[in-house]
Each structure stands twice: as C-alpha cells, then as structure tokens.
C-alpha positions in Angstrom: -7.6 -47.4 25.7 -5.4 -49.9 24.4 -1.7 -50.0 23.4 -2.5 -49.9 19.9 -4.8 -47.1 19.9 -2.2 -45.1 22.4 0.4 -45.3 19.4 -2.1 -44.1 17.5 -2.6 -41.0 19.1 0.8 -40.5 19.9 1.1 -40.7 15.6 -1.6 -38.5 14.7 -0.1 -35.9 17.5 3.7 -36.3 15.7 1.9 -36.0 12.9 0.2 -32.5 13.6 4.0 -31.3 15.0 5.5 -32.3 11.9 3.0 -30.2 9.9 3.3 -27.1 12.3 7.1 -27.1 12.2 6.7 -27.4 7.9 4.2 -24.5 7.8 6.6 -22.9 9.8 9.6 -23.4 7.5 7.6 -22.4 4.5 6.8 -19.5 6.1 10.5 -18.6 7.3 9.1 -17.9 10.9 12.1 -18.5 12.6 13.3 -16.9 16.2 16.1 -14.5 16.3 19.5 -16.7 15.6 23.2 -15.3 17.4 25.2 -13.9 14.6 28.1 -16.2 13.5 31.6 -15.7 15.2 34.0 -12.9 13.1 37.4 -14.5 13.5 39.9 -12.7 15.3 38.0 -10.6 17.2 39.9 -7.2 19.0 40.6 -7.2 22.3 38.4 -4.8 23.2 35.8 -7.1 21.7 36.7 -10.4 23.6 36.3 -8.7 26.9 33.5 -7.5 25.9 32.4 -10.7 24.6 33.4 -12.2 27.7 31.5 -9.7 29.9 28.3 -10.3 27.9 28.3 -14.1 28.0 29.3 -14.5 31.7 26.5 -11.6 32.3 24.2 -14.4 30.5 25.4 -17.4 32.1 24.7 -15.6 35.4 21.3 -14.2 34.4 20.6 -18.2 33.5 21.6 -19.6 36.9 19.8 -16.5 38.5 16.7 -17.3 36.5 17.4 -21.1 36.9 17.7 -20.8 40.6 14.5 -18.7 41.1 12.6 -21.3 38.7 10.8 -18.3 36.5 8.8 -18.9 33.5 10.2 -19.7 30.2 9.4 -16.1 28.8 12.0 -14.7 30.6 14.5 -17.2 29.8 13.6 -15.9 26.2 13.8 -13.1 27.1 17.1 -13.1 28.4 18.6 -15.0 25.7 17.7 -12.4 23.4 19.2 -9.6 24.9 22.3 -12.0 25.4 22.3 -13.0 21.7 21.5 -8.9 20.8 24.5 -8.1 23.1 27.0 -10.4 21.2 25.2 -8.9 17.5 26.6 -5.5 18.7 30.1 -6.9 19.8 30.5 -8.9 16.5 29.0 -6.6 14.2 28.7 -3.0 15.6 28.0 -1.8 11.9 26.3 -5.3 10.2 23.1 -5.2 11.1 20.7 -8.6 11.4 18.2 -8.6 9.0 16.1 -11.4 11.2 16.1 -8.3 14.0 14.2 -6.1 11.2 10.5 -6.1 10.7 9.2 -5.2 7.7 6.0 -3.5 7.9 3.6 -2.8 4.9 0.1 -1.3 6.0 -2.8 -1.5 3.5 -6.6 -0.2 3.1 -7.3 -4.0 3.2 -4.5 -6.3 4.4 -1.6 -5.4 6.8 1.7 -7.6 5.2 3.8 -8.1 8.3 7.4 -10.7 9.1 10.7 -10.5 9.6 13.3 -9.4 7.0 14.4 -13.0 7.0 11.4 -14.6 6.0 10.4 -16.1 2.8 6.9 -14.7 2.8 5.0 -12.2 5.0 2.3 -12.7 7.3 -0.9 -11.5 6.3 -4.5 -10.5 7.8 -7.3 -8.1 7.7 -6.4 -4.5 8.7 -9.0 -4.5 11.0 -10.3 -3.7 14.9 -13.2 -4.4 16.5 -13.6 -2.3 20.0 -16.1 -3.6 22.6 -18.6 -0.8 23.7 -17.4 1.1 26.8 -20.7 2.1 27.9 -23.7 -0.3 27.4 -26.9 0.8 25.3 -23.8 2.5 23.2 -24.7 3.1 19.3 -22.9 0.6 16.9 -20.9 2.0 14.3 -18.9 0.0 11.4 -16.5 1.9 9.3 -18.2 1.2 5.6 -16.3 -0.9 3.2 -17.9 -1.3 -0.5 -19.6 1.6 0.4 -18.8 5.3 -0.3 -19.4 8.8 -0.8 -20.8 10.2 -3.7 -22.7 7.3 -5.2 -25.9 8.7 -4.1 -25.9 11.7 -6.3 -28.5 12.4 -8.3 -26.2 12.4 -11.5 -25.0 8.9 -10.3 -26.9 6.5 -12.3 -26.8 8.7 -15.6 -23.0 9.0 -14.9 -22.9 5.2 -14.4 -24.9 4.5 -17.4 -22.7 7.1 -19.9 -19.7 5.1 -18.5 -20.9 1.7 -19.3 -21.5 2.9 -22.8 -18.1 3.4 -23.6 -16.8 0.2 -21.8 -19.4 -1.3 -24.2 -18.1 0.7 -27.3 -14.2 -0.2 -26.1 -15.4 -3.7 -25.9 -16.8 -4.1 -29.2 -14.3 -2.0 -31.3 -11.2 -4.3 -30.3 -11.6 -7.4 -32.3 -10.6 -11.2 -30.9 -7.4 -13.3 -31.5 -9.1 -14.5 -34.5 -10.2 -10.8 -36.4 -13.5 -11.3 -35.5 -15.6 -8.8 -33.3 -17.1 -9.1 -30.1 -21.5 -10.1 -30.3 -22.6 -8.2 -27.9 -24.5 -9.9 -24.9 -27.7 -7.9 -23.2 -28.5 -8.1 -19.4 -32.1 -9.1 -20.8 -30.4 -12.3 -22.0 -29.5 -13.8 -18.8 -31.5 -11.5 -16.7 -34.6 -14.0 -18.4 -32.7 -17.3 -17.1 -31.7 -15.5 -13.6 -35.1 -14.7 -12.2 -36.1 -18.9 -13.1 -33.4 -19.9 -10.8 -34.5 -21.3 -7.1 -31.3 -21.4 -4.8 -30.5 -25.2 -3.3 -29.9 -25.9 0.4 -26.7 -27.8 0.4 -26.5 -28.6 4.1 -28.8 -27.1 6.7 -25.5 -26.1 9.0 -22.9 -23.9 7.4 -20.3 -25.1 10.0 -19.4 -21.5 10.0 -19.6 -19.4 14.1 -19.9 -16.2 15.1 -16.6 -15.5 16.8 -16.7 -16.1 20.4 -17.0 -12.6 22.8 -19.0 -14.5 25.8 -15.5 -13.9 27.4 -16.0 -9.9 26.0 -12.4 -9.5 24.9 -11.7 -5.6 24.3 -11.0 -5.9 21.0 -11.0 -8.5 18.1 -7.9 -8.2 15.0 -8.4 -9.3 11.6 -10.7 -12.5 10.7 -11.7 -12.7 14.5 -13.1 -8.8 13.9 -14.5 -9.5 10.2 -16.9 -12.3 11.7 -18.4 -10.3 15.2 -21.7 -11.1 15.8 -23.8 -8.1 14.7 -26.0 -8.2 17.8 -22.4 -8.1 20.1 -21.4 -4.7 21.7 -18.3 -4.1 19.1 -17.5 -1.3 16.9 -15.7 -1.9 13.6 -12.5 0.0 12.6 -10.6 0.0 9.2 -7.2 2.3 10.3 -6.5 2.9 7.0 -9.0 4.1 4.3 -7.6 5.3 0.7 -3.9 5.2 1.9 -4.4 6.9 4.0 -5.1 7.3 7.9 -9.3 6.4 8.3 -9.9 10.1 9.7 -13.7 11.0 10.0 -16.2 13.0 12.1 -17.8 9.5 13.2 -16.6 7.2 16.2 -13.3 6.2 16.7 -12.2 8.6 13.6 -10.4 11.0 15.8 -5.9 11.2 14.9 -5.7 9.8 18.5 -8.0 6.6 18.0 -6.5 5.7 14.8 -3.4 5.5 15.5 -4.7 3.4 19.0 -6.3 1.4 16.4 -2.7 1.0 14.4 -0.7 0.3 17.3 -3.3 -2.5 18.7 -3.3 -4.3 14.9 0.3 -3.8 15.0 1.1 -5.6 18.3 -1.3 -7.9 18.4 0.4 -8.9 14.7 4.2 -8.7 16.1 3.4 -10.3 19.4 0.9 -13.3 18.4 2.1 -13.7 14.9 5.6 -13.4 14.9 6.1 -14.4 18.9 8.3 -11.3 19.7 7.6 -10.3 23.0 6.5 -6.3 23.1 9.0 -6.2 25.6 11.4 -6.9 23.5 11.1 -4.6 20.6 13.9 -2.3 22.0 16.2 -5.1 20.6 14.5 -4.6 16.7 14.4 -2.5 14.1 11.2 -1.6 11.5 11.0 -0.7 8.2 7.6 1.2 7.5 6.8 1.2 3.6 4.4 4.2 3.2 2.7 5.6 0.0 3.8 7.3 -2.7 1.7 10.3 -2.0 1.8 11.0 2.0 0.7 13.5 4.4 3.9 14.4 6.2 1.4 15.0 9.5 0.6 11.5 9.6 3.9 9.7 8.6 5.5 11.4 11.7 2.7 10.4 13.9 2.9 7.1 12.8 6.8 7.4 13.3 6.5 8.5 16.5 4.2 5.5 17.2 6.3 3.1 16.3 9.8 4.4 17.9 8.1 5.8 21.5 4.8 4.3 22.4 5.5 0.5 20.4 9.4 0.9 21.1 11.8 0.0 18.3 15.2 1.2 18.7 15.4 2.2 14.7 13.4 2.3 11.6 13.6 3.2 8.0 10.9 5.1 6.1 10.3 4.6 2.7 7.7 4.8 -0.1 6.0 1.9 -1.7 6.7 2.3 -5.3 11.0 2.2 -4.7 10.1 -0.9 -2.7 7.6 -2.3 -5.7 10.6 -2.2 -8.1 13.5 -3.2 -5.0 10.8 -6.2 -5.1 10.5 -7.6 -8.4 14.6 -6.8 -9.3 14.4 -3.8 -11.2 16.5 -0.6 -11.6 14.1 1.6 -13.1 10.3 1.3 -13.9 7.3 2.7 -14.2 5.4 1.0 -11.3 1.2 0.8 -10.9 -0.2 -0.1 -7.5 -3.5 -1.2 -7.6 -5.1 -1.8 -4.3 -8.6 -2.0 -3.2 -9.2 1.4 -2.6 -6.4 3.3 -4.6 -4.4 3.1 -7.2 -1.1 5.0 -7.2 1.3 5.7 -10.4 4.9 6.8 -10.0 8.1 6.7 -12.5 11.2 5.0 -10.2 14.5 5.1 -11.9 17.6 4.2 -10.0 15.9 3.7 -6.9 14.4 7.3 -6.5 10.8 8.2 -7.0 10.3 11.2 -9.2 8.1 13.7 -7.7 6.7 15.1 -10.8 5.2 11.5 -11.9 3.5 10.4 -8.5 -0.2 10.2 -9.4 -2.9 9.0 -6.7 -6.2 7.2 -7.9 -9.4 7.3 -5.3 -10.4 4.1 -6.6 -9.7 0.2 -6.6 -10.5 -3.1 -6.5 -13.5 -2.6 -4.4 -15.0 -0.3 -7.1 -14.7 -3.2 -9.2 -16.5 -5.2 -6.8 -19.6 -2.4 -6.7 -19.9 -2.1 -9.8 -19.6 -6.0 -10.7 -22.7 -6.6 -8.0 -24.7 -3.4 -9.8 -24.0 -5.1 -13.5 -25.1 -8.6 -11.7 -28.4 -6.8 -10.3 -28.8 -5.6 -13.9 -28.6 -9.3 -14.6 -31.0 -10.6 -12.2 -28.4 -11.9 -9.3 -30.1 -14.9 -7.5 -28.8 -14.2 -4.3 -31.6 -11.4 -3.7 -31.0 -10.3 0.1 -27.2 -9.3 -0.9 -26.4 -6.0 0.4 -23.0 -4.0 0.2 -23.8 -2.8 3.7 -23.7 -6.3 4.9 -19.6 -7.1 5.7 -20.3 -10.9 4.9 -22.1 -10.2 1.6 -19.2 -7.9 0.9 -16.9 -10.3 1.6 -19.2 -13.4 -0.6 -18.8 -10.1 -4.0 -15.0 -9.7 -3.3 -14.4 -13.5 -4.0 -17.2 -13.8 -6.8 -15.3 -10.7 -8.6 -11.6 -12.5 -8.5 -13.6 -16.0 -9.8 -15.3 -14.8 -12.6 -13.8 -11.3 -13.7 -11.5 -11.1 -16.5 -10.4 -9.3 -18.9 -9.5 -11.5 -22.1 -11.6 -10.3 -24.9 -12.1 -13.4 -26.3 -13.8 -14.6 -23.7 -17.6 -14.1 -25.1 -21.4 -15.5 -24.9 -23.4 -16.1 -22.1 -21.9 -19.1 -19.3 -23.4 -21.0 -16.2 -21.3 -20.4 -13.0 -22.3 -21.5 -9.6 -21.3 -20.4 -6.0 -22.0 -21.1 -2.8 -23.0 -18.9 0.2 -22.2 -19.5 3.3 -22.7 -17.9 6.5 -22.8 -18.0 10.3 -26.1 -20.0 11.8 -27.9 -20.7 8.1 -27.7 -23.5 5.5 -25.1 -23.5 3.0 -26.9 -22.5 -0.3 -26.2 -22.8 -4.0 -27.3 -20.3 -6.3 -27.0 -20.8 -10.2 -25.8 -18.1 -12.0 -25.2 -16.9 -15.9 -23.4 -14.1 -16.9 -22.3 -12.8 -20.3 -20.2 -9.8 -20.7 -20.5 -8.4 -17.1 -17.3 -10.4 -16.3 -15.6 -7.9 -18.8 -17.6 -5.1 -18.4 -16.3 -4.3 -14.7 -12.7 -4.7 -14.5 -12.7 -2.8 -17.6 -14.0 0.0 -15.1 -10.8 0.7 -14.2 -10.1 2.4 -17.8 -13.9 4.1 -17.6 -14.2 4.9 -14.0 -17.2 6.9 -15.0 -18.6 3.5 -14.9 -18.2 3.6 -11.0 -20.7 6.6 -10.5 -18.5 8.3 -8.0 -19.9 12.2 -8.3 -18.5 15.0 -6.6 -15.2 13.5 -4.7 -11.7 14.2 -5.3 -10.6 11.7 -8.0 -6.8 12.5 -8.8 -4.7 13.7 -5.9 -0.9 15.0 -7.1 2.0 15.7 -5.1 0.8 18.5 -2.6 3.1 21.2 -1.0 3.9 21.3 2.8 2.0 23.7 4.9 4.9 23.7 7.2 5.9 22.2 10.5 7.4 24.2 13.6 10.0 21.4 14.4 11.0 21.0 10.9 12.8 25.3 10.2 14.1 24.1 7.4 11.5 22.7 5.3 10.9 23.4 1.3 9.5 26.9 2.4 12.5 27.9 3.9 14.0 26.8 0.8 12.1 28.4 -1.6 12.2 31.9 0.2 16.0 31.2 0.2 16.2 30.7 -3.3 14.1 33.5 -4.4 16.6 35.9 -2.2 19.0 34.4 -4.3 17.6 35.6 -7.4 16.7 38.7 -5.9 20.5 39.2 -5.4 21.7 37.8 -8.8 19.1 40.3 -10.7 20.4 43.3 -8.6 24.1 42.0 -9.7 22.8 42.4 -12.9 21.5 46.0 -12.5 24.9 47.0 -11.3 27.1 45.6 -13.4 24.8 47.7 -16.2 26.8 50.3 -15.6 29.9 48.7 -15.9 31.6 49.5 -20.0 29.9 48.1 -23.0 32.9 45.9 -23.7 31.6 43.6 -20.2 27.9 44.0 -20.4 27.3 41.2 -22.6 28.8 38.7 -20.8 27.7 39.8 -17.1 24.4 39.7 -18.4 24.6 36.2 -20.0 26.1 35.1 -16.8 23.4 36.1 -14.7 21.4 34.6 -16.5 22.4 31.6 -16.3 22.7 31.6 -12.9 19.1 32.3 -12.4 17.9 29.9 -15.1 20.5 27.2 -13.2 18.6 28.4 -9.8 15.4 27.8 -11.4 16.0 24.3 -13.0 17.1 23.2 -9.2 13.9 24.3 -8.0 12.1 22.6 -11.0 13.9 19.4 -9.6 13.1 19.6 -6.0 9.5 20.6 -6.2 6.5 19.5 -8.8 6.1 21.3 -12.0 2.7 23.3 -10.5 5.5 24.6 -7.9 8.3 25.8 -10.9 5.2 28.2 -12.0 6.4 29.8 -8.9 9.9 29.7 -9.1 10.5 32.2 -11.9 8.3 34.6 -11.4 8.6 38.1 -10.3 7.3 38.6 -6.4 4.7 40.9 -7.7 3.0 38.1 -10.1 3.4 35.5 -7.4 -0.4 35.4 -6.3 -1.8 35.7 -9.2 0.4 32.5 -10.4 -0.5 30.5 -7.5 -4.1 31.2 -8.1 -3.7 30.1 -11.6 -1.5 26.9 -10.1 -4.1 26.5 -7.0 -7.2 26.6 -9.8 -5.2 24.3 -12.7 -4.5 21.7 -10.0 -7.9 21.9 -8.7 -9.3 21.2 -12.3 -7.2 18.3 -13.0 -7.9 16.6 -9.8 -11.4 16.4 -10.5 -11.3 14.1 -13.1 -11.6 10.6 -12.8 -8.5 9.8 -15.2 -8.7 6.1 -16.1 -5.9 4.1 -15.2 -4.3 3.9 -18.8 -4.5 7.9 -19.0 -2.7 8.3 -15.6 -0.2 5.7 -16.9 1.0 7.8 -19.5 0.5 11.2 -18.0 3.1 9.9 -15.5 5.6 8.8 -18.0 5.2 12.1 -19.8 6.0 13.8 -16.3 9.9 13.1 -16.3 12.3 14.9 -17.4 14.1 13.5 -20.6 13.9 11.3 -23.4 15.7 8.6 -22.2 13.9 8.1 -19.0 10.5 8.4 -20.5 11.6 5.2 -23.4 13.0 3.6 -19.9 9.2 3.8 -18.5 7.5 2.6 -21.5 9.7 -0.5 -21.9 9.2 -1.4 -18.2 5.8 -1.0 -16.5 5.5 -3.3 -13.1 2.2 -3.7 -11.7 1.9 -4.8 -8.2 -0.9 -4.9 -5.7 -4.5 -7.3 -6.5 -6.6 -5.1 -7.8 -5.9 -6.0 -11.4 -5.2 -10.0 -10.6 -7.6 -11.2 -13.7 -6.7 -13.2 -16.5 -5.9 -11.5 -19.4 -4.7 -8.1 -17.7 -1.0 -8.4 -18.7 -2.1 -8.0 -23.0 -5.1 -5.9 -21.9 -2.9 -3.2 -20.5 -0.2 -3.6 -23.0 -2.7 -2.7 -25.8 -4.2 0.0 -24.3 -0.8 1.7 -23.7 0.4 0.9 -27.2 -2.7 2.7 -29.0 -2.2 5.4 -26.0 1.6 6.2 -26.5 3.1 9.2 -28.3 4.0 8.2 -32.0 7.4 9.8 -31.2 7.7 7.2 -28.8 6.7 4.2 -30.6 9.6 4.7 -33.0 12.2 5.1 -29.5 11.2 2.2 -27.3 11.4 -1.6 -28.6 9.2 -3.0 -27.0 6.2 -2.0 -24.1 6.9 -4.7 -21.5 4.2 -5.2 -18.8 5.3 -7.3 -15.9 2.3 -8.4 -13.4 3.8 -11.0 -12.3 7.8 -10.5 -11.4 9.5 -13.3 -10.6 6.5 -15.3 -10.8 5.8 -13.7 -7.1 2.5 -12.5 -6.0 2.4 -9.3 -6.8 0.4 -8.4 -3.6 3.8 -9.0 -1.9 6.5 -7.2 -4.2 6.5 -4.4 -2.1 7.1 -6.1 1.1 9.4 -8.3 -0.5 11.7 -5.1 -1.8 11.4 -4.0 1.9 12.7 -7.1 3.2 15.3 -7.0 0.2 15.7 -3.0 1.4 16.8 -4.1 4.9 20.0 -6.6 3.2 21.6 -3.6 1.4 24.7 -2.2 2.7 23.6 1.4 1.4 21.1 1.3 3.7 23.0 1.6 6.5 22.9 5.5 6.5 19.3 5.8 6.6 18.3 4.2 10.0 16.6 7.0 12.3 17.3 6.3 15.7 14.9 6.3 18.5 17.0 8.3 20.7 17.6 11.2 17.7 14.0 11.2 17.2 13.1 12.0 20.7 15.9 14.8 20.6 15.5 16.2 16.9 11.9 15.0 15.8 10.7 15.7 12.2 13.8 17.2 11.1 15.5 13.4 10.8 13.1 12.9 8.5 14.4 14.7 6.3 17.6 14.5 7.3 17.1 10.3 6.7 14.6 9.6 4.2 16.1 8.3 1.3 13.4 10.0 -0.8 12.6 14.1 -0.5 10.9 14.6 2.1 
C-alpha cells in the first residue's frame, strides 16, 4: 500500500469518527458529567470532598498499579463523580443520572433525562429453545381475537358502510361532494399487474444465531430466521403486561422478558454499566389505566432485581401534556394497539375522564390490507401471520393512508418488497378511497370486525392488596362509618326542642352531602353510586353499577365519541371549555395527513351546543412544538425529572424493600 493510499484510509477512518461523535451529539448520548463546584462549600462538605477525591485518586493508582481494564476505571470514576454529586448537592439531583423509561406495545423509548431525543427499538425478545425438537411459538402481532366470528365480516361490512356514508356526506374544500370510487374499479387494473424483479439479491440476512445467542432484542429479534430454534415475545400487549395461557406468558417470564429488553437497552444503548445502576435513578411512565398488580411488580423489578437506587412513577397522559408545554389538556394517545383518553388539568389526571380503547394503529393496518384484498392487492402471498409481511403493511399504511377528504379518484402507487434470501420486487398498485376508508376506522371501529372482546375499559376499583391496609377500601368503609355516625347524630338531636331541629338537621346534612362529594372526588362516578346509599341497598346498587359498566364497555366507542364522553366526565364548566379548546394528541397511530382538520370537525359537529357558545375556539394540536408526537411523553418525563416539585416524589429503593406497595401511594403524584 502506498503513502497515498495510507492517508487515505487514515481519512475515510477520521471521517467515520467524526460522524459517530455527530450522531452522538444529535442524539445527546453523553456519559455522566461531575456536577459543577457550589462556591463556598461547608466544612463539613470540604472534608468530605476531600475524603472522596483522595478515596479516588487512591482507587486510580490502585487500579493503575494493578493494570485492570478500562471498565473499572469507569467504573470508579463514576462512583467518584456520584460521591462529589452528593457532597455538592445532597438535595439537586442530576438529571443526566435519571433514565427516563417509556415502555410501549410496539417501541420501548429509552435515554437519559439529559438527552435531546430518546433511544428507540422494537419491544421485543426472542428466546432460544431450551430443549431441542421444542414447539415454536411467536406472540401474534396484526393478529387478534375475535376476528374470526361468525358475525365478523357482516360486522365489518355494516362498518364500512357508514365510513362510506361519513365520506360522502362531508363535502371538499371547494363544496363539492366526494364521487365515490368502487373496489371493482381498481380491483380490474390490480389483477393485470405482473410484479418486476428489481435485483435478484435483496441484500437483506437473516440475523446471525450460528453462535446461538440466548436471546435476540429488537430489529435483531424482528428478523430470526423462521427455521432457528427462537421463540418470539412482545412484553407488552394492549398496555398492558403480554399475559397468556401460551409460552412464555406466565407474570414471571414477562417480566424476565422486560428486564432482559430493559438491560440489554441501558447497557448496550446507553453504555451504563448494570453494575452501576445503584448510582441512577428511573422514571417509569405507565398508562393511564393500570393494573396496580403489575405496576408494583414492574417496580419491584426495576428497584431490586435491575437495581436503581430511586424512581418516580407516573402516568402517560400528565407526561403527554409536561411534553408538549401545556397546563391543562385534554390528551389522546393513540398507539398501535390502544388508544387511551384522559382530561389533565394542572398536572393531575382526572379519574372520572380516563377512557381505554382496545384498538390502534395496527387495526388500521388489518383493515387497510382487507380493503387492499378487496382491491385485488398484487402482492398475493402476504399474510398477517407472516412478521415481515406485517412489517411490509405497517409502512404501506403510514405511505398511503390519509385522511384529507379532498384527496379523491383512483392513483398509481408503487412499493417495493424486500425480504431475506429473494429478489427485491416491485409491485404496481392503484387504490381509490381505501386510503381514506381505513384510518377513518378509527371513528367506525365496527369497520375492524372485532366481535366479542372487551372494547372500552374505565377506571376499575382495587380488589385490594395485603401490604397496602390502607387502600380505597379501607377508605370507603371509613367513610361510610362516618355517615353512619353523622345520621345517628341526627336521630338524637331529634329530640332536642323544635327551636334547634332545623338547623341540626341542615347541618348534618351537609356534612354527609360534603362526605359524599369527597368520595365523588376520590373514586369514579360508577363508585359515588355507592357512596350515598343506605348499607341495605348497597348490592343491589353495585349490581346495577357492576351491569351499567359491563354494558358500556362493550361498545366499540369510536374515538371522536370517547373524546367527548371524557370531556363531559369532569366536573365543572370551566374545565370542560378548558378541554375543548385544547385537545393534544400524541402517540403514531393517527400520523396521516389531514388528521389535525379531520378530528377538529368531527369534534365541532360532536360538541354540546351549550358548549359551542363557551369555548372560542376547538384547538387540535398533533404536533406540539413541532416534536414528534411519538416522543411527547418521554419528552414530559425527561422535562418531569428537571422540576424542583419533583423532588418529594422519588421512592427509594431502601423504603420499598421496608414498606412495599404502601409508598406507592404514599409517592405517586397521581391517586393511586
């Protein structure tokens, strides 16, 4: 090799540096920096800055002298630099010790509180067999139940009927209607289309197990070989832990499954040493609509088996509106498997408005391929069983779905498949109104064909918890002694004179009409049926409460409906008007063009006339800040972890080994 060619290499190699150190700026990836110096520090805190830095300079000639590997120099500059954070600033907290973790049906959204933007990767595991010959299992993805049903395709079909009536009853930018486009029209020009072979090699592998890893995380799992020994895991299904009767679904292997994701994540991602997680903190963004069960499992994860000395838990929706820089708003999560609705005002969550949705972008990806099969879809061999075809309909969906009604007519599109060991192929496609047809799903969810599953979960009661005593059962039962007592009160001072009656009676009155407003604030409004009533009515009241809720969660409310079912939850007036001027929606389920006037309409038509006159103007944000809103809530996590109010809320690993659940409510900044 000659000189010339030598510099040349050494270039391109500077080169590559230089753009691994940018990525790494943009990103904010940065290692854990010691706190700047407080002037004038006490004393007592210059000896014990003194003690800690010749502790260091010791442990750096000991280290030095006995030649060890660089990870332990890191290591022990860390606790060094963590030791002097604590002399510095025993109550200021460093937000670059804080990791900010926001778990997903989809994508786990991972980084440090100081970076700019999270990390990002498939929540997913795959798990070499531990027994040869073993069955393979893969946890479905576009697949579900209840789409099998009998009453599914006539359910489907009734659905797409009033997407198609929606369609054409709201007229264009320009007062003209909507022509309606039939599947026949392009189905004709489909079934004529011959795929092209691009290149006979995709370029695209398998992913490597000859050296038959354990398990695989994220793109790594997404592309196993299906003839390799693995199993494939999604943690998280619905928002909520992946529990099943099949393999791995057992409490125990999911949250093996979450821990393995996680660390992997925190120790190849963000190069933090699991060793070293005794010197960070974690905030855990959860949903809106938890099971208490599997919070404080995942908790417990987190502070015992993974090891962080702290951690905050909070729900998704305060973060959402933390995120985009708003007080109070009415915020919509679409995901890919859920869709949650909640009212936050003044960075608390209002119980009564918290709405869960069992469906989300994904749906929108079914039902897309079954209005493309309607169509005559080139790509024949595509099956929603098949985790490569599923991922091929995800990105045709966020290409060519929309939801601007002037968009109208039949158009070409093209796209290209390509998969491990076979030729890249282009198909030809035209589409008409299927592009519109199954976002707009999401307002007709009969569309989806979903029979016979819970649709609409609300806020559920506790069933309790040994370590917790004093849980909302404890305080119910307390407050109905309470009223007990106030109506005997009342009883005796009935025989006080006539000139006093009056105005015991109004009294207690009050006081048990004050008690029940409290519970009426505390709990959801199905619970309030409860709090007024005589003990001898209560069962016949919950049964009414237990059937009412039952009804209502079997509907599949579309996503306009549950909108304004959650304003109309809160309390006054003034915070419903505060909701309708401000709805934030976050998450990429509803990432097509045209969604912001879309959704504004719809909520216009929708809204009380009361309220029309009240609020100035329906302001949908879908874009705060001009941020993706995939990462609002992370952001408002990351912004969570700056606040000085926040202070209070850390839970401590040692008071959760000692006091458990109760902390939990003791800590949360929401009611737990």
């Amino acid at each position: 090799m000659t000189q010339a060619e030598r510099e040349q290499e050494n270039e391109k190699e500077k080169d590559k540096e230089r753009e691994k150190d940018k990525e790494k700026e943009q990103r904010g990836v940065k290692r854990p920096v010691v706190p700047p110096v407080i002037p004038e520090p006490s004393q007592e805190s210059a000896a014990l800055q003194s003690a800690a830095l010749q502790s260091a300079a010791l442990q750096s000639a000991a280290l030095q002298s006995a030649a060890l590997q660089s990870a332990a120099l890191q290591s022990a500059a860390l606790q060094s630099a963590f030791v002097l954070s604590e002399v510095y600033c025993p109550k200021q907290i460093q937000t670059n010790f804080i990791v900010v973790i926001n778990p997903g049906s989809q994508t786990l959204r991972i980084g440090r509180a100081t970076d700019t933007l999270p990390l990002t990767l498939p929540h997913v595991i795959a798990r070499r067999h531990k027994q040869p010959g073993q069955t393979r299992y893969e946890d479905a993805w576009l697949k579900r139940e209840g789409l099998n049903r009998p009453e599914s395709g006539e359910q489907r079909q009734n659905g797409l009927k009033m997407v198609d009536q929606a369609i054409w009853s709201k007229k264009m930018s320009n007062g003209a209607r909507r022509t309606p486009v039939s599947a026949e029209q392009a189905r004709v020009y489909n079934r004529q289309i011959r795929p092209a072979v691009l290149d006979p090699n995709s370029r695209q592998k398998w992913t490597n197990t000859s050296h038959q890893p354990e398990y695989l995380i994220g793109d790594e799992a997404l592309h196993v070989n299906p003839t390799d020994c693995y199993n494939l895991h999604w943690p998280i299904c619905r928002g909520q832990l992946n529990i099943h009767s099949g393999a791995g679904g057992s409490l125990t292997a999911v949250l093996a499954d979450l821990e393995t994701i996680w660390s992997h994540a925190i120790q190849k991602l963000l190069e933090v040493s699991l060793k070293d997680l005794k010197y960070y903190r974690c905030i855990l963004l959860i949903p809106d609509i938890y099971i208490r069960q599997h919070v404080k499992e995942v908790v417990n994860m987190l502070l015992v088996k993974m090891g962080f000395s702290a951690i905050i838990v909070h729900q998704e929706s305060v973060c959402a509106a933390f995120g985009s820089g708003l007080s109070s708003a009415c915020v919509v999560d679409v995901g890919d498997q859920k869709t949650s609705v909640c009212c936050v005002e003044d960075g608390v969550s209002h119980r009564n408005s918290r709405l869960c949705l069992s469906y989300g972008g994904s749906d929108v990806t079914r039902c897309f391929f079954w209005l493309m099969q309607r169509a005559g879809f080139p790509y024949r061999e595509c099956r929603i069983a098949n985790r490569l075809d599923s991922m091929l309909l995800q990105q045709l969906k966020e290409t060519f779905c929309h939801l601007d009604q002037d968009i109208c007519g039949l158009q070409d599109h093209e796209f290209r498949a390509r998969f491990p060991e076979s030729p890249v192929i282009l198909y030809q496609l035209r589409l008409g109104d299927e592009k519109l047809q199954a976002p707009m799903a999401l307002f007709y969810p009969a569309a989806f064909g979903i029979v016979g599953q819970k649709m609409t979960t609300l806020q559920q009661r506790s069933h309790g918890d040994p370590e917790d005593p004093h849980d909302e059962h404890y305080l119910l039962s307390t407050q109905s002694k309470q009223d007990q007592s106030s109506k005997s009160m009342e009883r005796k001072s009935s025989s006080k004179p006539s000139g006093f009656e009056g105005e015991s009676s109004s009294q207690g009155a009050e006081q048990t009409e004050r008690g029940n407003q409290d519970i009426e604030h505390g709990h959801s409004q199905a619970e309030a049926l409860t709090s007024g009533a005589d003990p001898e009515d209560m069962p016949s009241v919950l049964l009414a409460r237990k059937s009412a809720m039952t009804q209502f969660e079997g509907k599949a409310l579309g996503l306009d409906k549950a909108i304004l079912h959650s304003i109309d939850c809160c309390a006054s007036d003034e915070t419903k008007r505060k909701m309708y001027s401000s709805v934030l929606v976050v998450g990429g389920g509803l990432l097509f063009h045209g969604a912001q006037e879309f959704l504004q309409h719809r909520i216009l038509n929708k809204m009380p006339p009361s309220f029309r006159r009240m609020v100035e103007n329906v302001e949908v944000i879908t874009r705060p800040k001009d941020m993706d809103p995939r990462l609002t809530a992370w952001k408002g996590g990351a912004v969570l972890a700056c606040l000085d109010t926040t202070q209070e809320l850390w839970l401590h690993q040692g008071e959760w080994q000692r006091f458990g659940a109760r902390m939990l409510r003791e800590r949360a900044a929401f009611v737990w």
